[in-house]
Legacy VTK file of the C-alpha trace (Angstrom):
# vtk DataFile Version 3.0
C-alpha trace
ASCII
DATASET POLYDATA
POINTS 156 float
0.000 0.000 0.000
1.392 3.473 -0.705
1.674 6.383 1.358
-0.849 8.846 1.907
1.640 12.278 1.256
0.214 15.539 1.082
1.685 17.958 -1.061
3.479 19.686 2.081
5.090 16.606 3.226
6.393 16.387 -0.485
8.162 19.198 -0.896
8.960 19.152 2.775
11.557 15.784 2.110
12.646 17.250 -1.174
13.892 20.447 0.171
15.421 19.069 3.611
19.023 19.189 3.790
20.438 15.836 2.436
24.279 14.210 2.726
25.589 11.538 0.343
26.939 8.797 2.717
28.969 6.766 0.260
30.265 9.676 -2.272
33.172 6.869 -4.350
29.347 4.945 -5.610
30.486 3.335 -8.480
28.893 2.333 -11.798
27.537 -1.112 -12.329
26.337 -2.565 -15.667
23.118 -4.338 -16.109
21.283 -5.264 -18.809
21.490 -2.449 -21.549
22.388 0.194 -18.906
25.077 1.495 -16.681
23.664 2.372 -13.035
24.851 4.161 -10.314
23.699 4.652 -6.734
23.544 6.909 -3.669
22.521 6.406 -0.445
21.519 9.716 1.568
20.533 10.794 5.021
18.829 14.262 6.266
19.455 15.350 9.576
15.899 15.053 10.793
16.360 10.928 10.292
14.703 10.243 6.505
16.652 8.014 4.617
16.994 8.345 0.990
19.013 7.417 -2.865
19.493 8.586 -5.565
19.701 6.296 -8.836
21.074 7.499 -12.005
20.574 4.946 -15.211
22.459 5.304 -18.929
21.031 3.073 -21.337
24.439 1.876 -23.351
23.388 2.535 -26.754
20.796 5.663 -26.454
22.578 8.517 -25.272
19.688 10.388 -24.550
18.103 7.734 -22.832
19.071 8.574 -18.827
17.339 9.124 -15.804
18.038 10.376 -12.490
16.303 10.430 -9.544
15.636 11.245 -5.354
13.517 8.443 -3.394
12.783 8.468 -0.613
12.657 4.952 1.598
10.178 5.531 4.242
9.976 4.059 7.705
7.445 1.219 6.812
9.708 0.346 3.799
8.030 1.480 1.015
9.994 3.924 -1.245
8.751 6.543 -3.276
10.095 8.432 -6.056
10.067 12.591 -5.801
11.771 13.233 -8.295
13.048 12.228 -11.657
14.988 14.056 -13.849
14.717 12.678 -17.819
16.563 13.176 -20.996
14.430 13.712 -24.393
14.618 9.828 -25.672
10.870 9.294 -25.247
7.200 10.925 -25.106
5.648 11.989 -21.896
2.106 12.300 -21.128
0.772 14.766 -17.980
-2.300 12.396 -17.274
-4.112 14.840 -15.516
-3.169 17.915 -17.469
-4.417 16.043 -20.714
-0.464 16.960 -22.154
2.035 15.460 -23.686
5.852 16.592 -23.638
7.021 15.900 -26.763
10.883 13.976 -27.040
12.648 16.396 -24.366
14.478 16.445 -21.357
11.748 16.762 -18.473
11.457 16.317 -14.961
9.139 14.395 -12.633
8.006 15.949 -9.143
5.759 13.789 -6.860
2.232 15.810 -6.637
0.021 14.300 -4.095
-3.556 14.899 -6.263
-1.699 12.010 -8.491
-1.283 9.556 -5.517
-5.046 10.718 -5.021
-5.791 9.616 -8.311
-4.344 6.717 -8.368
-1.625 7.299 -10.452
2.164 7.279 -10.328
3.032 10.369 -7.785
6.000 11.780 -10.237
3.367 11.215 -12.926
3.818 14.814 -13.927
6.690 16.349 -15.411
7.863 19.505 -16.998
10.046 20.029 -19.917
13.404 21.647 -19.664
16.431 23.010 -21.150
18.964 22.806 -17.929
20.517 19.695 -18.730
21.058 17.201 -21.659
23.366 14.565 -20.441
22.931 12.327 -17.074
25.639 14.089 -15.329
23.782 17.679 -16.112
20.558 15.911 -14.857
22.320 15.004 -11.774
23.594 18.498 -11.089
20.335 19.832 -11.648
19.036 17.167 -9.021
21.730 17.749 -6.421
20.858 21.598 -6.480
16.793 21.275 -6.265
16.902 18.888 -3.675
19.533 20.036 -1.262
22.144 17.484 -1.536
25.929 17.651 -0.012
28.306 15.549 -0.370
28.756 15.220 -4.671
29.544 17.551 -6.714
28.480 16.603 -10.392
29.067 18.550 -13.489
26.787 21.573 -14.789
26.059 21.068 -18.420
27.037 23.363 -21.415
24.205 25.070 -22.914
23.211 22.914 -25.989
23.654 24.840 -29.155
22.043 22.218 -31.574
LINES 1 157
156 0 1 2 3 4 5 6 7 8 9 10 11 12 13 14 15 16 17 18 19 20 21 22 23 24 25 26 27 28 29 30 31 32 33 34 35 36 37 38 39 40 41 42 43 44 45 46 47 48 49 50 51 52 53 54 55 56 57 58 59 60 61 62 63 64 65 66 67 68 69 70 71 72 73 74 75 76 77 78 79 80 81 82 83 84 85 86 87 88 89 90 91 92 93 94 95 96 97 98 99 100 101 102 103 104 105 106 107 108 109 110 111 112 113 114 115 116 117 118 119 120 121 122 123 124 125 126 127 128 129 130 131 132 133 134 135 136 137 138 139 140 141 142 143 144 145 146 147 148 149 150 151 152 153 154 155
């Protein structure tokens, strides 16, 4: 059974200070990918990690993302940060993002509904590679302890 989060509590865990407890992560390969994760503690006591995912053939097929691993064990995703290999549709919204780099914040009226909470996402031009994606999740979410690469601005 999932959580019942209300928006508040959301944005509460994504904005509370955050530390990377094993910084020298390395990657692992799996099965058309190369993954890498964190594990993360705030000082008020939430546990969380952050995954990052290359696919090994699509290079702008990547995802990052923040979850956070509750205290009854369940873990849920906050947020998810893209690159532009695929179509996303805003259920709710009636939208669709159309082959660009988005990212996914938990809302609570999609847990309501029965959805996915990141279900939504917005497009973006901050990043275009994973390790831009990860910079761009390090800063939003109030993470010490990495310190990833900002991305060029993309001229094509």
């Amino acid at each position: 059974m999932i959580l019942e989060l209300s928006q508040i509590q959301i944005d509460k865990l994504i904005n509370e200070p955050k530390t990377v407890k094993n910084p020298t992560a390395r990657d692992v390969q799996k099965p058309g990918h190369t993954q890498k994760n964190y594990l993360l503690e705030s000082k008020a006591g939430n546990s969380f990690s952050i995954y990052m995912r290359q696919n090994n053939k699509i290079e702008d097929d990547f995802s990052c993302g923040l979850m956070w691993n509750s205290p009854s064990g369940e873990t849920v995703t906050l947020v998810r940060y893209n690159g532009s290999s695929h179509q996303h549709g805003n259920r709710l919204e009636d939208e669709t993002l159309d082959f660009e780099c988005h990212i996914h914040k938990a809302r609570s009226e999609y847990l309501e509904a029965g959805l996915k909470i990141e279900g939504f996402a917005q497009a973006t031009s901050r990043y275009h590679r994973l390790e831009g994606a990860l910079y761009c999740l390090v800063e939003d979410c109030n993470i010490q302890g990495i310190n990833p690469s900002q991305d060029e601005p993309k001229l094509f």
